[in-house]
N, CA, C and O atoms as a GROMACS GRO file, in nm:
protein
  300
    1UNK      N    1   0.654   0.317  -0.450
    1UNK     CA    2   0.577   0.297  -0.329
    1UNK      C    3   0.657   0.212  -0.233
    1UNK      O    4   0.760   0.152  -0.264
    2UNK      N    5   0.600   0.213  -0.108
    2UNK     CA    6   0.679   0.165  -0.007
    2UNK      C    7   0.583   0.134   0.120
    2UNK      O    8   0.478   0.195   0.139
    3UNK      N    9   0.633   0.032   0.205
    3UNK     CA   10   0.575   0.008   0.372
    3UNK      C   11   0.598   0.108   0.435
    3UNK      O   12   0.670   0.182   0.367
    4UNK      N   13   0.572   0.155   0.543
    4UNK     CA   14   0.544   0.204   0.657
    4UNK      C   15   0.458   0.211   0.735
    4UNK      O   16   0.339   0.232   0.712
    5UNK      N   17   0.540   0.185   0.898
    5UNK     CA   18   0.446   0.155   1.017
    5UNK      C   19   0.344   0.273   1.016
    5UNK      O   20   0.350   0.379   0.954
    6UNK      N   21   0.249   0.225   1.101
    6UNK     CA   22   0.131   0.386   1.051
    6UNK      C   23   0.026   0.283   1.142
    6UNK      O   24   0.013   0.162   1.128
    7UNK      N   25  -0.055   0.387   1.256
    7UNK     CA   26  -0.188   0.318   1.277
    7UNK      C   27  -0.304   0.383   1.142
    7UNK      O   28  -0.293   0.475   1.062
    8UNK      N   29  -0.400   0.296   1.166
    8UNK     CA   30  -0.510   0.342   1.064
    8UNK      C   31  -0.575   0.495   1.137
    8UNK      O   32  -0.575   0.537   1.252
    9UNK      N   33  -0.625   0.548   1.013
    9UNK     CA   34  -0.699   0.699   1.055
    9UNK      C   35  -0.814   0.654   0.956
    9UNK      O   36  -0.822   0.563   0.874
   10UNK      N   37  -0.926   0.784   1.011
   10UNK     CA   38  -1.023   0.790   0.940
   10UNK      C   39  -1.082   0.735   0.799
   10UNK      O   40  -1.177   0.674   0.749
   11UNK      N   41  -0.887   0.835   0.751
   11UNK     CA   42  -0.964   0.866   0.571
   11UNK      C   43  -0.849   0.719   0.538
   11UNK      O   44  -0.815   0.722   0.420
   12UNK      N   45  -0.802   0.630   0.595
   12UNK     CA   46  -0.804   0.485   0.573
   12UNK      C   47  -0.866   0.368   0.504
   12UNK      O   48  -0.980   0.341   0.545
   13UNK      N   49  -0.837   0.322   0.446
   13UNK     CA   50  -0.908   0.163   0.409
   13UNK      C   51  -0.778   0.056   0.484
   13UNK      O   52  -0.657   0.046   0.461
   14UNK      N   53  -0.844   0.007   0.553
   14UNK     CA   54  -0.780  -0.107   0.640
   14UNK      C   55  -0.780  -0.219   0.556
   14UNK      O   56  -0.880  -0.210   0.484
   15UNK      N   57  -0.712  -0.328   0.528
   15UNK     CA   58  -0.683  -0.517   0.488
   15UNK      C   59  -0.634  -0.577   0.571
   15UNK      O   60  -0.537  -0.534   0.634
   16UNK      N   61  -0.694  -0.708   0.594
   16UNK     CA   62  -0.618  -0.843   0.702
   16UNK      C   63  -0.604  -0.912   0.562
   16UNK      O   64  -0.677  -0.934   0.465
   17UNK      N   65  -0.472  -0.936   0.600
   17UNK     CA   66  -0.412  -1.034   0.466
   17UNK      C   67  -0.322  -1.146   0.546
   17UNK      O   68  -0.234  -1.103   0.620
   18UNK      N   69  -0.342  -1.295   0.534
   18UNK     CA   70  -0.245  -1.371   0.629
   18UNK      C   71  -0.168  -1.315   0.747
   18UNK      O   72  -0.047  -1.298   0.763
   19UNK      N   73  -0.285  -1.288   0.833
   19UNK     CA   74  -0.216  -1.255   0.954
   19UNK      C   75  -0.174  -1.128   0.978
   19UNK      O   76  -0.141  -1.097   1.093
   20UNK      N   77  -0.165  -1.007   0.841
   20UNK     CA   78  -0.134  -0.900   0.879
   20UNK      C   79  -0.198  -0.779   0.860
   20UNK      O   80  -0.259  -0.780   0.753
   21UNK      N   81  -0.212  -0.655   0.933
   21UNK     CA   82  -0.279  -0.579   0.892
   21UNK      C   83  -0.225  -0.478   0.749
   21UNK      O   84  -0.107  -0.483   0.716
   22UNK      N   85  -0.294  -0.416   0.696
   22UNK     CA   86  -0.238  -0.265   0.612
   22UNK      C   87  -0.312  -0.178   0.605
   22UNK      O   88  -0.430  -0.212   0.604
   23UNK      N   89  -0.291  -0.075   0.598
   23UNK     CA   90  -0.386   0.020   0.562
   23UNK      C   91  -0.299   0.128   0.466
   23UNK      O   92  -0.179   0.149   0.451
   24UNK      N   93  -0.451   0.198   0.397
   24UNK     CA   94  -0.368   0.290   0.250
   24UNK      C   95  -0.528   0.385   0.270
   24UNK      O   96  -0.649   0.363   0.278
   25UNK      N   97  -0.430   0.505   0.271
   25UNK     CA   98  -0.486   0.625   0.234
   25UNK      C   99  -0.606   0.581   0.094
   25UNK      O  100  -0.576   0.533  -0.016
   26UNK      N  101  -0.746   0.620   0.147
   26UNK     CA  102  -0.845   0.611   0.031
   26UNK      C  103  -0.786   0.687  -0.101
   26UNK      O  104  -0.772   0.634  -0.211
   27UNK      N  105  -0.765   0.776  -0.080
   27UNK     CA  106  -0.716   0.876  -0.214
   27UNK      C  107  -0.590   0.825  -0.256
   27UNK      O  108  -0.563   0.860  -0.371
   28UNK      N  109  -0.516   0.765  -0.209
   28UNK     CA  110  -0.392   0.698  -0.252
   28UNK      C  111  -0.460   0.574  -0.344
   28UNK      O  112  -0.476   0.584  -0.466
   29UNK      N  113  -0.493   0.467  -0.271
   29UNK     CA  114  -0.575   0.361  -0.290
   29UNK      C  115  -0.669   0.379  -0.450
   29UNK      O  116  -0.691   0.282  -0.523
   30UNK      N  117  -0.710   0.509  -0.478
   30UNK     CA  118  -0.818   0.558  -0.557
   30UNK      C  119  -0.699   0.546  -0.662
   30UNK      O  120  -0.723   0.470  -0.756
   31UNK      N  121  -0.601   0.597  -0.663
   31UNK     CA  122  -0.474   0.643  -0.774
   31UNK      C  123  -0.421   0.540  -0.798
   31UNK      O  124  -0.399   0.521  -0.918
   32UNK      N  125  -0.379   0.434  -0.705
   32UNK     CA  126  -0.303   0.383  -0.745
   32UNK      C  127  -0.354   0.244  -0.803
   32UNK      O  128  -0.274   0.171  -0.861
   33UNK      N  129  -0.511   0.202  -0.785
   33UNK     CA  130  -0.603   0.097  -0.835
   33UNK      C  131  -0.511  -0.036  -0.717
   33UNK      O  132  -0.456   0.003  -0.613
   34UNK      N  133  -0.511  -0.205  -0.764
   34UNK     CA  134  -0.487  -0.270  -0.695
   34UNK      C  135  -0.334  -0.260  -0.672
   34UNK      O  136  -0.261  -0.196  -0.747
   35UNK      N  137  -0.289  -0.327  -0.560
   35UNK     CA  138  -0.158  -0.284  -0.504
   35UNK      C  139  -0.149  -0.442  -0.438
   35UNK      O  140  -0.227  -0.507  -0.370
   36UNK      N  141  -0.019  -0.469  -0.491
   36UNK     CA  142   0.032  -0.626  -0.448
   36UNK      C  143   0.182  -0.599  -0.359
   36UNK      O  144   0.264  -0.514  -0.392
   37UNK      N  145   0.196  -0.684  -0.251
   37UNK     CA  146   0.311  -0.663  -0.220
   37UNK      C  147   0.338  -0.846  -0.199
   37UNK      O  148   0.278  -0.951  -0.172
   38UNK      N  149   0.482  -0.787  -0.234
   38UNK     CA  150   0.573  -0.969  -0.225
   38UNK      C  151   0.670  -0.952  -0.139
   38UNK      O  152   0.724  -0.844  -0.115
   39UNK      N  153   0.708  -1.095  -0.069
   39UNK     CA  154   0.818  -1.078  -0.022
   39UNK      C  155   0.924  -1.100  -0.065
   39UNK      O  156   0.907  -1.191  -0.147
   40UNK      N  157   1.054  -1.068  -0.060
   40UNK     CA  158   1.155  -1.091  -0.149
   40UNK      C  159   1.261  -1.136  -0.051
   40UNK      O  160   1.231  -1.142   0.069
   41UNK      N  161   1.416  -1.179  -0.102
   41UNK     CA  162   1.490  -1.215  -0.010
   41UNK      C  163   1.563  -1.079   0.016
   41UNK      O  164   1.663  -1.088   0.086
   42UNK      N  165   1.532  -0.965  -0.025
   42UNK     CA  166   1.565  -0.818  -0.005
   42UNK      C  167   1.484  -0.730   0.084
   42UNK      O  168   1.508  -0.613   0.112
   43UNK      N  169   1.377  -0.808   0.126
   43UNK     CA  170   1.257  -0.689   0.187
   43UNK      C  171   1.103  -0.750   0.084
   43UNK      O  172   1.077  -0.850   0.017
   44UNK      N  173   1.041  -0.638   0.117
   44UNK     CA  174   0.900  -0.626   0.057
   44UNK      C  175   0.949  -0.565  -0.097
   44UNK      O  176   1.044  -0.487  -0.097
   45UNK      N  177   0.907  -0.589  -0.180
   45UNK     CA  178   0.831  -0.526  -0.312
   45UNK      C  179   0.685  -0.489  -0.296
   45UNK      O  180   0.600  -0.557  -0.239
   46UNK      N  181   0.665  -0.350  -0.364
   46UNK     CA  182   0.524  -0.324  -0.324
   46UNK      C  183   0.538  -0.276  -0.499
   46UNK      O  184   0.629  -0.215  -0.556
   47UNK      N  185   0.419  -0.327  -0.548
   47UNK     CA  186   0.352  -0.267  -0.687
   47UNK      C  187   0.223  -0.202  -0.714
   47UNK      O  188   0.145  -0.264  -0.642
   48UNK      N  189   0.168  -0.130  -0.765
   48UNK     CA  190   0.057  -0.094  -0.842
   48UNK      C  191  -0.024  -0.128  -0.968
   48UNK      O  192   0.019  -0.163  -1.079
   49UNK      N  193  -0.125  -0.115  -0.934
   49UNK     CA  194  -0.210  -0.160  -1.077
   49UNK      C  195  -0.154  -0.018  -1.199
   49UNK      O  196  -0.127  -0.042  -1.317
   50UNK      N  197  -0.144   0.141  -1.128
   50UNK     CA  198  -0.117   0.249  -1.185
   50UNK      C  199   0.003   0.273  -1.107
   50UNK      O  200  -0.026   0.315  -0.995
   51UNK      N  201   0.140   0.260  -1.130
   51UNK     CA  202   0.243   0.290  -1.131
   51UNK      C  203   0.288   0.456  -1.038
   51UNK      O  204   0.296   0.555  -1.111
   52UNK      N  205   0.308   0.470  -0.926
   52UNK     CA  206   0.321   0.642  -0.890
   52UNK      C  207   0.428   0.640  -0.941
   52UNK      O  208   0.510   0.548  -0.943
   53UNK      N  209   0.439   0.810  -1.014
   53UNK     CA  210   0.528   0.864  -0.965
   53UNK      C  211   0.619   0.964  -0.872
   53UNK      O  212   0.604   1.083  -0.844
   54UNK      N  213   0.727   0.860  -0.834
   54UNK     CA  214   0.732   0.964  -0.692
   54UNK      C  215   0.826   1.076  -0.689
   54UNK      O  216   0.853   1.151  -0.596
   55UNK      N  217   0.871   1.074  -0.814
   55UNK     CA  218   0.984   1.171  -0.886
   55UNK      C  219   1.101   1.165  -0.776
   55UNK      O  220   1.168   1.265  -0.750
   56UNK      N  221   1.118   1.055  -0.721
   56UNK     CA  222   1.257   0.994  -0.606
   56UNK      C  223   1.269   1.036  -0.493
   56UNK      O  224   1.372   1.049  -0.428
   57UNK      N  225   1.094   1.072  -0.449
   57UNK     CA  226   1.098   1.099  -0.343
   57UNK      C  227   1.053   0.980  -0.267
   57UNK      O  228   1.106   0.878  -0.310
   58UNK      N  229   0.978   0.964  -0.175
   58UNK     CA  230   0.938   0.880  -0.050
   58UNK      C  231   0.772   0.820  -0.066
   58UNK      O  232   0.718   0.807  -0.176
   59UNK      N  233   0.724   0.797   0.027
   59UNK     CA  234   0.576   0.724  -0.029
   59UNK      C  235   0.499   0.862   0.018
   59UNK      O  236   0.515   0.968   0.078
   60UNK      N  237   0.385   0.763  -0.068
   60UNK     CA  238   0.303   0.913  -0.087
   60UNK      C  239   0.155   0.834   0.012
   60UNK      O  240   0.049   0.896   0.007
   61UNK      N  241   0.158   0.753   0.063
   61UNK     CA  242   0.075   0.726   0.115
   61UNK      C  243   0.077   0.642   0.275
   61UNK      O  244   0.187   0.666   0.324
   62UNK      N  245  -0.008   0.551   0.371
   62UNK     CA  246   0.056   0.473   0.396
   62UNK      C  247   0.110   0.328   0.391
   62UNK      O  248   0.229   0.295   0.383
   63UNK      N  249   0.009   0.253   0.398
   63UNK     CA  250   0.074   0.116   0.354
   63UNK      C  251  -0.008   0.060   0.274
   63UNK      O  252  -0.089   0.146   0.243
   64UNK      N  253  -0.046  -0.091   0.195
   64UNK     CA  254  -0.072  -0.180   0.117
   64UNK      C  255  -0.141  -0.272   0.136
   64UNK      O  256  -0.180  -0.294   0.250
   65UNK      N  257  -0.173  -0.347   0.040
   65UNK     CA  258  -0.235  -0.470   0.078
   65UNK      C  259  -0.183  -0.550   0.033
   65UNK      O  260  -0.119  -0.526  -0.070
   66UNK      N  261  -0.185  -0.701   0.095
   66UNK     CA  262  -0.117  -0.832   0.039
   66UNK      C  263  -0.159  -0.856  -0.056
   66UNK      O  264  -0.085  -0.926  -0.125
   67UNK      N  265  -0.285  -0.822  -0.116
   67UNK     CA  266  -0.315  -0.899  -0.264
   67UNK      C  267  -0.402  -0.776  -0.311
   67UNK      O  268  -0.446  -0.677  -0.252
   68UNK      N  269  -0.408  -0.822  -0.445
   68UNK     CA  270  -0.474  -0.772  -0.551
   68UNK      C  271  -0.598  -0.670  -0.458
   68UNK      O  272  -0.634  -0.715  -0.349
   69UNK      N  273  -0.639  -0.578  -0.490
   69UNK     CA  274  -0.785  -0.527  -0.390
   69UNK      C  275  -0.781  -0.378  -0.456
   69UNK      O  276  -0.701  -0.315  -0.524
   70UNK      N  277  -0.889  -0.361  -0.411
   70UNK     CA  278  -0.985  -0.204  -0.457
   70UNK      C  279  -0.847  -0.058  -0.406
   70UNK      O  280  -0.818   0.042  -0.471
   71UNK      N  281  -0.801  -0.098  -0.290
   71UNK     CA  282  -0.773  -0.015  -0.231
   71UNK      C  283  -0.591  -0.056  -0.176
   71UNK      O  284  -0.493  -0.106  -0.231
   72UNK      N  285  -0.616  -0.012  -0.070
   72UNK     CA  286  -0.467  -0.062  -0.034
   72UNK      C  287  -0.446   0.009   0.115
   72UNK      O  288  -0.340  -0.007   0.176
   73UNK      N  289  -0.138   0.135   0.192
   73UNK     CA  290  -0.131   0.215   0.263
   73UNK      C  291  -0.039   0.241   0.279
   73UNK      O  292  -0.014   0.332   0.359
   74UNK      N  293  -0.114  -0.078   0.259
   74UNK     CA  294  -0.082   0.051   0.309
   74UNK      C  295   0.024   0.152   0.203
   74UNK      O  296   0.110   0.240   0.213
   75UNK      N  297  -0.022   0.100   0.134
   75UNK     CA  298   0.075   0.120   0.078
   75UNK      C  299   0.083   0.138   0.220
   75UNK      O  300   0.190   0.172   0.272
   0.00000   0.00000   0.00000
């Protein structure tokens, strides 16, 4: 999984997490259970409660949430 810029749509679940927004596809969100992202001195790390696989492709959704939560986008 991964960030990307993205406004929110419909089939969205939006998070304000310190100041920032995310949003993650409900059906993504549904798959992938809670979704944490950290910052690193490399970028973001983004994780899952259920692990995708993306078989080395790209994100499958859009962004994440800063902490632990139901949903996520953004990943």
């Amino acid at each position: 999984m991964s960030l990307a810029l993205d406004e929110p749509r419909e089939n969205d679940d939006t998070y304000e997490v310190m100041g920032y927004s995310f949003c993650v596809e409900r059906a993504l969100g549904e798959q992938t259970g809670a979704i944490r992202i950290d910052m690193t001195s490399y970028g973001f790390s983004v994780e899952s409660e259920n692990p995708m696989n993306t078989g080395g492709g790209g994100c499958g959704g859009s962004c994440g949430s800063g902490e632990k939560s139901s949903g996520g986008c953004s990943c």
